[in-house]
DRENSE-616460 format. One record per residue (C-alpha): residue number from 1; residue in three letters; y negated, x, z. Coordinates in pm, whole numbers, plus 50000, padded with zeros to 5 digits. Example, Ala and Ser with C-alpha at 12.3 -4.5 7.8 and 13.67 -1.06 7.14 Angstrom:
<pts>
+-----+--------+-------+-------+-------+
! num ! residu !    py !    px !    pz !
+-----+--------+-------+-------+-------+
!   1 !    ALA ! 50450 ! 51230 ! 50780 !
!   2 !    SER ! 50106 ! 51367 ! 50714 !
+-----+--------+-------+-------+-------+
</pts>
This chain:
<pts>
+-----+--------+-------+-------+-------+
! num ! residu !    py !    px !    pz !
+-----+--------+-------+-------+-------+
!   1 !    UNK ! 68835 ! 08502 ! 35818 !
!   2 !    UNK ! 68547 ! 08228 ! 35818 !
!   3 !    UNK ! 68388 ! 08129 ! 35469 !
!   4 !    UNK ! 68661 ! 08192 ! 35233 !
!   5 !    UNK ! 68647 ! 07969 ! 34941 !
!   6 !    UNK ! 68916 ! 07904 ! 34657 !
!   7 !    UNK ! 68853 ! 08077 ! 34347 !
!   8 !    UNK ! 68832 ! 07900 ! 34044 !
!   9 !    UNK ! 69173 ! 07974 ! 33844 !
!  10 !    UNK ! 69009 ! 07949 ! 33525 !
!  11 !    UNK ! 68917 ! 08164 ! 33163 !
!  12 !    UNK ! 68540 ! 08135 ! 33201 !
!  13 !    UNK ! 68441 ! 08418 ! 33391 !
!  14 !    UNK ! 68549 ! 08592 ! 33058 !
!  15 !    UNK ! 68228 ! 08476 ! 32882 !
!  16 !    UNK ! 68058 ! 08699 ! 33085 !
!  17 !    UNK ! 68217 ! 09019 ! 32910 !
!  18 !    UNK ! 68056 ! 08859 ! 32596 !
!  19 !    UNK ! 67703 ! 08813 ! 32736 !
!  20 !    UNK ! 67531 ! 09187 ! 32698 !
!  21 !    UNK ! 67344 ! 09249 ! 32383 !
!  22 !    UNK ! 67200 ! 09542 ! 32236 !
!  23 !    UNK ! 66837 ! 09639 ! 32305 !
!  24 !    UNK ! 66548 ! 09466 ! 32158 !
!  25 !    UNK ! 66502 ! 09578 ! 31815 !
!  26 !    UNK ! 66886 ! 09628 ! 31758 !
!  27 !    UNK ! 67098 ! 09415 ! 31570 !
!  28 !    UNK ! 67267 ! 09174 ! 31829 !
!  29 !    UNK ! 67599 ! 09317 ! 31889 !
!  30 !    UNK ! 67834 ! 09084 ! 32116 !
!  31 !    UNK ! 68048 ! 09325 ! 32371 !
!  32 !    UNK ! 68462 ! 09234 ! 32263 !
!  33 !    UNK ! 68638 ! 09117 ! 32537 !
!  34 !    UNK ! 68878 ! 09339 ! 32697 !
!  35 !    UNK ! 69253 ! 09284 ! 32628 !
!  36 !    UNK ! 69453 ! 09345 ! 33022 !
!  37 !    UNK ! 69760 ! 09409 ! 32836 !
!  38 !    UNK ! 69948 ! 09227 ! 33087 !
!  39 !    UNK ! 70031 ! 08873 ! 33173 !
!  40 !    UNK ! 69743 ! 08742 ! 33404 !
!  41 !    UNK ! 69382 ! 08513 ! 33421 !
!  42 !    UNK ! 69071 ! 08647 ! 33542 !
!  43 !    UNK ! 68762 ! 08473 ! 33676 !
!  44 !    UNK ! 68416 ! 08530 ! 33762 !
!  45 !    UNK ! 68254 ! 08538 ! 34109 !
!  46 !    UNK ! 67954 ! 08706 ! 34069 !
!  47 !    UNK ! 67735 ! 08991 ! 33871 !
!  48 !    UNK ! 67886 ! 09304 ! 33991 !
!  49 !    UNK ! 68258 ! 09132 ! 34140 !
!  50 !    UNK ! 68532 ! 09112 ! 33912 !
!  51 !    UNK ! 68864 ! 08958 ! 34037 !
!  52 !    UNK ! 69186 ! 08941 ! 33874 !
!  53 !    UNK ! 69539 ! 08834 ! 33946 !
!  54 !    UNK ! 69899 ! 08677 ! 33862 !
!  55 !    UNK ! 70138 ! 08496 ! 33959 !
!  56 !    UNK ! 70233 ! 08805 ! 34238 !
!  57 !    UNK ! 69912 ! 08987 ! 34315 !
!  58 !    UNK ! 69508 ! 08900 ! 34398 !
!  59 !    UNK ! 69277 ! 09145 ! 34358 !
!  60 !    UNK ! 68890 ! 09131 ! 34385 !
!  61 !    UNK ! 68594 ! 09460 ! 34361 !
!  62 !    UNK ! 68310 ! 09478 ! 34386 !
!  63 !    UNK ! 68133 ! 09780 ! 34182 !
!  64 !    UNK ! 67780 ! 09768 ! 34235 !
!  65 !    UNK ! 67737 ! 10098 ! 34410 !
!  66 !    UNK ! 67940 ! 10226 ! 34091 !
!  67 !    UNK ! 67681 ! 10100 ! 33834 !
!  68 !    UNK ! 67391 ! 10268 ! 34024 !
!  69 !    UNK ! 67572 ! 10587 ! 34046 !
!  70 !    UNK ! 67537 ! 10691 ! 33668 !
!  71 !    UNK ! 67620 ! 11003 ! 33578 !
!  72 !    UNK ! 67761 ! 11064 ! 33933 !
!  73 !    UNK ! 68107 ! 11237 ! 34000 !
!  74 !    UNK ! 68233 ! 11004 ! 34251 !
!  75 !    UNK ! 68264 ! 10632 ! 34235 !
!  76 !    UNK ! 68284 ! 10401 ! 34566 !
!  77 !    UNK ! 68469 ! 10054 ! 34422 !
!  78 !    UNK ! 68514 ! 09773 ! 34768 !
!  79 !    UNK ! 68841 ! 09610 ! 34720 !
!  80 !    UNK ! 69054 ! 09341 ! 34845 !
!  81 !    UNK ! 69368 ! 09251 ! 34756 !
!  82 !    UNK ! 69632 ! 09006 ! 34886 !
!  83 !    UNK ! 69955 ! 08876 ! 34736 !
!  84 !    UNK ! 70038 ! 08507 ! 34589 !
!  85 !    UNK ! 70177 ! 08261 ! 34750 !
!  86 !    UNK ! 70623 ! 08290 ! 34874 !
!  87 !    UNK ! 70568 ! 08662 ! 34705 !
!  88 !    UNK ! 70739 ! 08877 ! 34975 !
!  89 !    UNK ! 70592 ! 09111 ! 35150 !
!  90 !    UNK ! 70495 ! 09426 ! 35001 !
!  91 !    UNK ! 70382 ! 09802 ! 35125 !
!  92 !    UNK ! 70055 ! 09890 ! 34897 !
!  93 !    UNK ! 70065 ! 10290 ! 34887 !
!  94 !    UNK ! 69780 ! 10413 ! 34777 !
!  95 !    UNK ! 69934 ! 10572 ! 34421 !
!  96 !    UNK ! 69921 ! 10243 ! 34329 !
!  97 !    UNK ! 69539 ! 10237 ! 34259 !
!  98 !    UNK ! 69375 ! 10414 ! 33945 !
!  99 !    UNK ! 69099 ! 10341 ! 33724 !
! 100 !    UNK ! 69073 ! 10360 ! 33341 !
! 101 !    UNK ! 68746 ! 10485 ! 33188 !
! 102 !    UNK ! 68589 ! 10405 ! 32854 !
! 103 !    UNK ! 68737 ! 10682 ! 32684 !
! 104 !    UNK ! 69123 ! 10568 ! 32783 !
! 105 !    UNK ! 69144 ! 10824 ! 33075 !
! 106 !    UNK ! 69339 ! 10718 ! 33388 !
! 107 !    UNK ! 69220 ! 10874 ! 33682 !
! 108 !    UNK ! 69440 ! 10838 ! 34035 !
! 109 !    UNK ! 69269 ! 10822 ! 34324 !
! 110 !    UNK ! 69125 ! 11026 ! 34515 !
! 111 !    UNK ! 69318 ! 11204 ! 34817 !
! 112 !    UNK ! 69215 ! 11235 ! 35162 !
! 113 !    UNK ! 69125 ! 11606 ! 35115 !
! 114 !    UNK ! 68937 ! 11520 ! 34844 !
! 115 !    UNK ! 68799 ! 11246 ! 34941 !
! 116 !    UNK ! 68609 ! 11433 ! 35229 !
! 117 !    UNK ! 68564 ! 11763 ! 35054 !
! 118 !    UNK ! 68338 ! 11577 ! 34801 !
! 119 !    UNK ! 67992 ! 11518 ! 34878 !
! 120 !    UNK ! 67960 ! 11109 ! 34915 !
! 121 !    UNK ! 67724 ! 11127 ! 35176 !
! 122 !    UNK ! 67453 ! 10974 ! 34953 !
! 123 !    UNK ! 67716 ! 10715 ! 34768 !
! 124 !    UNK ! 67785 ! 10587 ! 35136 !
! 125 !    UNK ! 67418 ! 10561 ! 35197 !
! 126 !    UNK ! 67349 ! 10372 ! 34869 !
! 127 !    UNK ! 67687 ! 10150 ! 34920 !
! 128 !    UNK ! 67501 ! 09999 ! 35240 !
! 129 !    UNK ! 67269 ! 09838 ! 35075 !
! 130 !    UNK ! 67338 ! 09795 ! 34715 !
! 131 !    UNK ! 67642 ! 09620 ! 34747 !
! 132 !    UNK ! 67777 ! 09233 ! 34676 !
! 133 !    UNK ! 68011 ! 09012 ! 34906 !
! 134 !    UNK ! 68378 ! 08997 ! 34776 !
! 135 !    UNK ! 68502 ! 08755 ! 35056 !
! 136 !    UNK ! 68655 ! 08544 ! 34853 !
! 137 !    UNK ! 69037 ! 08514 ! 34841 !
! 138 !    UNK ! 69295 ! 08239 ! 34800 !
! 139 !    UNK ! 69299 ! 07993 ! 35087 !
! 140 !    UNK ! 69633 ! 08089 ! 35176 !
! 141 !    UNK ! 69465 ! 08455 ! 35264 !
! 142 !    UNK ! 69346 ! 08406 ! 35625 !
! 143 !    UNK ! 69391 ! 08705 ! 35798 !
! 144 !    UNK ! 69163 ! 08992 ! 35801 !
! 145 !    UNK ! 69337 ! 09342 ! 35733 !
! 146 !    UNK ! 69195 ! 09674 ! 35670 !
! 147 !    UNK ! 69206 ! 09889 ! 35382 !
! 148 !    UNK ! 69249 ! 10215 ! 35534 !
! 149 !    UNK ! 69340 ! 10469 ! 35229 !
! 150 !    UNK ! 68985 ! 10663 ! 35370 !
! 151 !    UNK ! 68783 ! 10771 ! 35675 !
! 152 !    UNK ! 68510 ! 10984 ! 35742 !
! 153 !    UNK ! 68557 ! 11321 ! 35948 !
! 154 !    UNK ! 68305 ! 11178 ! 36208 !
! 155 !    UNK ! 68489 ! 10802 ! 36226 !
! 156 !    UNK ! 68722 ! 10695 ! 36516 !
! 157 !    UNK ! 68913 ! 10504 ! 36264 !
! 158 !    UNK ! 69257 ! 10680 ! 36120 !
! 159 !    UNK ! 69326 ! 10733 ! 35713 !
! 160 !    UNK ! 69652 ! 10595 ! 35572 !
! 161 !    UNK ! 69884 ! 10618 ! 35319 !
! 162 !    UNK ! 69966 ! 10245 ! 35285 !
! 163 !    UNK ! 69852 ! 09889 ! 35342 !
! 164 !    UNK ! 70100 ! 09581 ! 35434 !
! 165 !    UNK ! 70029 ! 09245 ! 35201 !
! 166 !    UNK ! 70140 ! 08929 ! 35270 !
! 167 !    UNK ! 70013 ! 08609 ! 35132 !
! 168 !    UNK ! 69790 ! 08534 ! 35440 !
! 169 !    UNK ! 69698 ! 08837 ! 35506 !
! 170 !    UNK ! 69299 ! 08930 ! 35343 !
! 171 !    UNK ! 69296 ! 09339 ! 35307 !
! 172 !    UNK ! 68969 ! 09448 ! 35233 !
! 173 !    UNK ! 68826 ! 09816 ! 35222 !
! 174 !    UNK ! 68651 ! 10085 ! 35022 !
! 175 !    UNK ! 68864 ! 10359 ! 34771 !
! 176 !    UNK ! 68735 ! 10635 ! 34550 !
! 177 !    UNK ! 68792 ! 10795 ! 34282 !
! 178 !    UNK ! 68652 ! 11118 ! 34149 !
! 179 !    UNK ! 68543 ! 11136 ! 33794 !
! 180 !    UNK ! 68529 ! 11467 ! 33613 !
! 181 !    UNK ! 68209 ! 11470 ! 33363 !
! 182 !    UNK ! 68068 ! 11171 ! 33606 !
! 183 !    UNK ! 68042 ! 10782 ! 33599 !
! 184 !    UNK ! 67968 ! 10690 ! 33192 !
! 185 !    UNK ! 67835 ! 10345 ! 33051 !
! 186 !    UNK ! 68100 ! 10127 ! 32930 !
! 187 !    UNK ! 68402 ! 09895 ! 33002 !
! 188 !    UNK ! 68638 ! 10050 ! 33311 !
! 189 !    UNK ! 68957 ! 09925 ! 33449 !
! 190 !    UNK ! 69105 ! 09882 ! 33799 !
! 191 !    UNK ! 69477 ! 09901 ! 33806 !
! 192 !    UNK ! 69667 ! 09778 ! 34104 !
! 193 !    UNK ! 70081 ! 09826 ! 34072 !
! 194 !    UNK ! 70255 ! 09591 ! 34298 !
! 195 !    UNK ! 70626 ! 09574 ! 34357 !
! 196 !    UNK ! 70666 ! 09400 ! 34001 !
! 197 !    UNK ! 70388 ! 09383 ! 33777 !
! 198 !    UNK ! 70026 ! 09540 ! 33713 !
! 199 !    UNK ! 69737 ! 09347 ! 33786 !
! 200 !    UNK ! 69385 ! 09505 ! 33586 !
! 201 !    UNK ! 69088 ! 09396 ! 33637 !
! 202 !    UNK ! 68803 ! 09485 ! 33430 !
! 203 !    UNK ! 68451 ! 09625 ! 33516 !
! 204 !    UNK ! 68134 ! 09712 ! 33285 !
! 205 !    UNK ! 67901 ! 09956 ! 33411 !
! 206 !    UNK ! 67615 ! 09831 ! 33238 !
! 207 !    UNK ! 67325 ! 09958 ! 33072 !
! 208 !    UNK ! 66955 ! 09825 ! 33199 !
! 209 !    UNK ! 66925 ! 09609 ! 32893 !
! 210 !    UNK ! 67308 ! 09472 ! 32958 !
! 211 !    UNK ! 67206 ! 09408 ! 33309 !
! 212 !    UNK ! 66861 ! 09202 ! 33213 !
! 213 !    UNK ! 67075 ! 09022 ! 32987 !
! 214 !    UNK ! 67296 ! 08953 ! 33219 !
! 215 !    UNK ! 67070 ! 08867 ! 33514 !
! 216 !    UNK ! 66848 ! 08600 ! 33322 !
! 217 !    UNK ! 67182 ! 08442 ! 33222 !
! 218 !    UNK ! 67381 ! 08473 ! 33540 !
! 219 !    UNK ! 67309 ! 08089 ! 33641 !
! 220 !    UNK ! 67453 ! 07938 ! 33331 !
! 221 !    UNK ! 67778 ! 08125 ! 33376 !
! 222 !    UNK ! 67797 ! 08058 ! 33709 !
! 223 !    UNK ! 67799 ! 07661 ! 33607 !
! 224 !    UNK ! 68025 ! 07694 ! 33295 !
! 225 !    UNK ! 68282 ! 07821 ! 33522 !
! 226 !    UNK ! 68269 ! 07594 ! 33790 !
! 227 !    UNK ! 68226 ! 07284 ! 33521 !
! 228 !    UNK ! 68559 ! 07443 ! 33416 !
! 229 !    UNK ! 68732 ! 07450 ! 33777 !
! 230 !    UNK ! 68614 ! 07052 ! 33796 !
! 231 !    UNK ! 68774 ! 07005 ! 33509 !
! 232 !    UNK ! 69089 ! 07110 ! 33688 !
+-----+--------+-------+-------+-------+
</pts>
């Protein structure tokens, strides 16, 4: 897999759970940074990617087809995930996955059946072009793999129950999860179980004033983390 790049290992990316404000007018309110609740680091890569890991699993999303589907019942999430380096192999089944909303729900995903019961016609559509690059793994993670918990009815390509990780190995792929009372503003959780530990990594689906914030202060983030990884 061409163009991978190392992330940087560093607390940084964390600011950027402290950037949003409140809306013009409103008393500036600084968003609290989540607590994972388990022993890990996270980083920043970019606006809408979130990747977290330890010291046995790597995991990266990216959400932006989530954030424009407000309100929706179904929520698209591109993953990849990989496993740290001399960690043995390990069978990801795809129990393993859920998401926690804002209001401390975990939600499994979604099954097959579901999956393709559910209309997410549209959500594909949007997911095309609304999406970010989440390419980026440790170096040790050189070959591409599929993450195949999903398939369309009209696709050539199987569904399965299970993904094998290995430290070079670079799984990427799409899951979903379906979200009774639809996709709600706030701070949301991917949870990935591997053989030993849970790796979370948090996600905001952000309000337009959250996002403007964010966007006119992207840049400086971008450069506090990678003064930090220079640092290293």
């Amino acid at each position: 897999m061409k163009n991978m790049i190392r992330l940087p290992l560093v607390v940084a990316g964390l600011l950027f759970l402290c950037g949003p404000v409140a809306p013009t007018g409103a008393q500036t309110q600084p968003i609290a940074i989540p607590q994972p609740g388990v022993p890990q680091v996270m980083t920043l890569e970019g606006k809408f990617v979130r990747a977290a890991y330890n010291n046995e699993g790597y995991i990266i999303l990216g959400y932006q087809p989530a954030n424009r589907s407000l309100g929706e019942e179904w929520m698209l999430l591109e993953i990849g995930v990989t496993l740290r380096d001399k960690v043995p192999d390990f069978k990801l089944t795809r129990e393993a996955l859920s998401i926690e909303t804002p209001d401390g729900k975990t939600i499994p995903m979604a099954t097959v059946s579901e999956f393709r019961a559910g209309n997410t016609s549209a959500l594909q559509t949007r997911a095309k072009v609304q999406r970010d690059s989440i390419n980026y793994f440790p170096p040790g993670a050189s070959r591409a793999c599929r993450i195949g918990f999903f398939s369309d009815l009209d696709s050539r390509a199987m569904a399965y129950d299970e993904v094998e990780l290995s430290p070079d190995r670079a799984c990427l792929g799409q899951v979903y999860f379906h979200v009774p009372g639809g996709i709600k503003y706030g701070q949301h959780w991917l949870n990935v179980k591997f053989k030993e530990t849970v790796v979370r990594a948090p996600f905001r689906i952000l309000t337009e004033e959250e996002e403007k914030t964010l966007s006119k202060n992207y840049k400086d983030i971008e450069r506090q983390v990678k003064d930090a990884f220079k640092k290293k």
